[in-house]
N, C-alpha and C positions, 0 to 999 in steps of 0.2 A: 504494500500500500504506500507507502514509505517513498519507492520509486517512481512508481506512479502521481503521487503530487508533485515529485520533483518536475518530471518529464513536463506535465501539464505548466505547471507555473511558469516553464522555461519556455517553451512552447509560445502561450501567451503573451509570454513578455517580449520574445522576437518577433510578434506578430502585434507589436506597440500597444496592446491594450493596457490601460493605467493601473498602477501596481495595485490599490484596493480590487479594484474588478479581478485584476490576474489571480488573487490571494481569494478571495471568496467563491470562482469560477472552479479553481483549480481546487481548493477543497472540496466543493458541491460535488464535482462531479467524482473526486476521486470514494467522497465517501457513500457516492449512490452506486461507483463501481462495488463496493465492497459489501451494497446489499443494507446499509443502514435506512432506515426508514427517515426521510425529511422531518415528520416530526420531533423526532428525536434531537436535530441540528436545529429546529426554531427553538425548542424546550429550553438546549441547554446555550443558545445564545441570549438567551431572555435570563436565566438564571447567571449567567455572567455578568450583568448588568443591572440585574437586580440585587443591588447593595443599599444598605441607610445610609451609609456614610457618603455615599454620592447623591442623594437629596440634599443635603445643605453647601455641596460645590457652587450649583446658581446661585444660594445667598448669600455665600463670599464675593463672589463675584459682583454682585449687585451693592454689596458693603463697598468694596475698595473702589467701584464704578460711582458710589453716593460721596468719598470720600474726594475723589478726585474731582468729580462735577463742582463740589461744595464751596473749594480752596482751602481743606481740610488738609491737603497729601501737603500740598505747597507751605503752609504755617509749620506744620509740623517738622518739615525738611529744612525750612530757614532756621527754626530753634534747633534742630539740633546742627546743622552747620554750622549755628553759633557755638553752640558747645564744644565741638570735636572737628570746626576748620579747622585750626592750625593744624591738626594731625595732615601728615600727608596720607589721602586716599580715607580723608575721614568718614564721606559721605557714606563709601561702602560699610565702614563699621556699623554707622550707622542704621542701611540697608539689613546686614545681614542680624545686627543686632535686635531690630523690628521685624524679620522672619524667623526669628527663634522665638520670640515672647508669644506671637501670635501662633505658629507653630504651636508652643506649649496649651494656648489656650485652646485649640480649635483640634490642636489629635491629628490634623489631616493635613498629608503635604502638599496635597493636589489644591486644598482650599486655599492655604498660607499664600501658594506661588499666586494664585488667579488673583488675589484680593489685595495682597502687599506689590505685586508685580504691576497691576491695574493703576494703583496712585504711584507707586516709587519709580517707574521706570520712565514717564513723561519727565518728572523731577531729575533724574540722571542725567538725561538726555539734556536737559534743560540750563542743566550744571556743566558740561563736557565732554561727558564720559559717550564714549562708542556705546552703539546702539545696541550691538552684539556683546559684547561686555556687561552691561546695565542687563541684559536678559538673563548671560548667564550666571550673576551674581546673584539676582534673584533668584534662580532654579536652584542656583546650589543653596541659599537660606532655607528654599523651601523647605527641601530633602532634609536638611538637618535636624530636621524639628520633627523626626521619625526617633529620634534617641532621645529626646525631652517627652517624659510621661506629663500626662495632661492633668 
């Protein structure tokens, strides 16, 4: 079975279909070659995705999305550039320092990144930092916040 997805995915891909389609196409069919019933791959795509912890990702989102509309990201980023400019590369302390606290509070890294990433990285950006930099300073605060118990 194993080869058979290989073949099929490789297949697709040489014949330019977009990698989502090639990865979905080429499992469907390798797992209807093998006799599994479709219901079984709706079941358990639905039970992958069905988590609690992923109901409250949109309200992070919509938090750091309320934060940043507000001028909430921006006051909050001036006081602590006040606090910790002089440092060089203070801002990121800063950054990663407000994806661990939120991290601790919120348990989720996937939430931390969307919600501190949403207000901090316009601010980064804003401040000088690369745009690629400012994101992955964020993802990596998020992740962090998987070793701080909540």
């Amino acid at each position: 079975m194993t080869a058979l997805l290989f073949v099929l995915f490789f297949a697709f891909m040489l014949l330019g279909v977009p990698i989502a389609l090639a990865i979905g196409a080429s499992t469907l069919l390798a797992l209807n070659a093998q006799g599994v019933p479709l219901m079984v791959v709706t079941q358990q795509m639905f039970q992958g995705i069905n988590s609690f912890a992923l109901v409250a990702v949109p309200m992070f989102i919509l938090a750091g999305d309320l934060m940043a509309q507000g001028q909430v990201s921006k006051r909050l980023v001036d006081f602590a550039d006040s606090l910790f400019g002089f440092l060089k590369g203070g801002l990121s302390i800063v950054s990663v320092g407000a994806g661990m606290f939120f991290a601790a509070i919120s348990g989720s890294g996937a939430a931390t990144t969307a919600a501190v990433g949403s207000s901090l990285v316009p601010e980064l950006k804003r401040k000088g930092y690369d745009p690629a930099a400012a994101a992955s300073l964020i993802a990596a605060s998020g992740t962090i916040g998987v070793v701080i118990p909540p």
